[in-house]
Structures are given as structure tokens and as C-alpha cells.
C-alpha positions in Angstrom: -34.3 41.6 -89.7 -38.2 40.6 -90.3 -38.9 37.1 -89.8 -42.4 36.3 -91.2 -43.1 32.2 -90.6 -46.3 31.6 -92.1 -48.0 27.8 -92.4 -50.3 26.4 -95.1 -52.1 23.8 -94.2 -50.3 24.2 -90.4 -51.0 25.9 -87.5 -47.5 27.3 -86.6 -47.0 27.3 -82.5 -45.4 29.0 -80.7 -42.8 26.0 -80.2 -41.7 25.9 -83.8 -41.9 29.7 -84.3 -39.1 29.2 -81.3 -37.5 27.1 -83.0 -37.2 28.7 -86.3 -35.6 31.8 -84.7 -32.8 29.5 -82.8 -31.6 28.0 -86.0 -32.3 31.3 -88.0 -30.0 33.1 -85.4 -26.9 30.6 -86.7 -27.2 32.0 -90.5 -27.5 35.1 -88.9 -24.2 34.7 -87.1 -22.3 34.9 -90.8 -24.3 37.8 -92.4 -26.0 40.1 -90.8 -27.0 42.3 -94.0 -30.5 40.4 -94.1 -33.5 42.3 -94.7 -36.4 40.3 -94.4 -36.8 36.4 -94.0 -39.9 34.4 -95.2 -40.5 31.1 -94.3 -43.2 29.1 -95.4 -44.6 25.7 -93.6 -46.8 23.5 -95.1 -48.2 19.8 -95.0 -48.9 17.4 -97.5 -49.2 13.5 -97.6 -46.2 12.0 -95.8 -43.9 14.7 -96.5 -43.2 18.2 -94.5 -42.2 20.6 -96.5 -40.4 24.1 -95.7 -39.2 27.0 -97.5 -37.4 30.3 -96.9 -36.4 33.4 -99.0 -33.9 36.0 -97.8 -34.2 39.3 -98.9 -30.4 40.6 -99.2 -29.5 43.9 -100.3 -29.2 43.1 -104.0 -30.3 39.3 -104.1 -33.0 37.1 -103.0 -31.8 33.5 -101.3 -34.5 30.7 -101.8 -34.2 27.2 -101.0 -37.0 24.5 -99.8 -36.4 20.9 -98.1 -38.8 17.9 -97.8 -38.6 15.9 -94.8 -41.3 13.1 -92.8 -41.0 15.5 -89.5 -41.4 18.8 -89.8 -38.0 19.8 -87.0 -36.0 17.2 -89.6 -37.2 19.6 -92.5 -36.3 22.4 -90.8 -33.1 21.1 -89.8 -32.0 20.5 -93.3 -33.5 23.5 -94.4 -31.4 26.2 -92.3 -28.2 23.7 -93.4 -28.7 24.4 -97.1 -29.5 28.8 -96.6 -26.3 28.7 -94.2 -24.0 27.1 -96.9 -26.0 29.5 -99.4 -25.3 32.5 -97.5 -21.8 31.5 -96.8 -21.1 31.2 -100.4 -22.8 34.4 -100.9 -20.7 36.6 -98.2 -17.7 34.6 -99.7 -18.4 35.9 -103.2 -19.1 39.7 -102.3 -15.8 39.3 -100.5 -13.6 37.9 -103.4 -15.5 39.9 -105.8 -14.0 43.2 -103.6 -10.8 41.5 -103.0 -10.0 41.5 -106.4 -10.8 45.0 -107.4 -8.5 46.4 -105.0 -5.6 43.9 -106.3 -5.8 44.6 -109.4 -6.1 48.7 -108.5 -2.8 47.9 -106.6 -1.1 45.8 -109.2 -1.8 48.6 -112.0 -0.6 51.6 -109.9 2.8 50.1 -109.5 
């Protein structure tokens, strides 16, 4: 997987690049088909704001959060793409679930 943590407006350290991968590696821990991660950092007036977009193979995964510290933004970001991913993995695996039901169900 390529992880590309960019900042706008924000130097990124070394300490939040660190951080990033920690939480990343917990989404990573219920799909491992990802291609390539962005995450984007940026600054404005009392808010922190961070984004991500996974690249799976056949479907992009965005979501954003808004925060007052940038770790709490973070936080809440990598608790929305987890669910997001979860619900994705769930769906590939009902949606293959069912074709080989019904492939059963007809043959008898």
C-alpha cells in the first residue's frame, strides 16, 4: 500500500506522519486489498481539517473530518474510513455470498 500524507497550509512531522501510519495500520487490519492511500492535512481558522481517499480495486473511499486539534481530527477520521471499509468488505462478501446460494438453490 502507498501512503502519501501531504499538508496544505501544514508542515507534516515526522510525529504525525507516525501517527497516521499507527491508526492507518487498524483499517488495514480488515482489508488489505488497498492500493494507494491519500491523506490530505490542512489548517484553517479554528478548525483542523483531514481527508483521506482509498484507492480499492474497483472503488475509491473518501471521507473528511473537522476537528479543533489536529490528533482529534485524525482520530475521528480513521473511525469514519474503518466503518467505511468495513461496510465495503461486508458488501463484496454478501454480494458473493449470494451468487453462490442461489447457483446452489437452482441446481437442486
Amino acid at each position: 500500500m502507498n501512503l502519501s500524507i501531504t499538508g496544505h497550509h501544514l508542515e507534516v512531522t515526522p510525529a504525525i506522519r507516525e501517527y497516521i501510519q499507527t491508526k492507518m495500520a487498524r483499517v488495514l487490519r480488515h482489508f488489505d486489498h488497498v492500493i494507494n492511500t491519500q491523506v490530505m492535512l490542512s489548517v484553517e481558522p479554528l478548525k483542523h481539517r483531514a481527508e483521506i481517499t482509498l484507492h480499492l480495486s474497483g472503488k475509491d473511499i473518501h471521507c473528511e473530518a473537522m476537528e479543533e486539534n489536529l490528533y482529534a481530527s485524525i482520530d475521528l477520521l480513521v473511525d469514519k474510513i474503518d466503518r467505511k471499509v468495513i461496510q465495503h468488505k461486508n458488501r463484496t462478501q454478501n454480494h458473493a455470498h449470494i451468487a453462490v446460494k442461489r447457483q446452489v438453490f437452482e441446481a437442486a
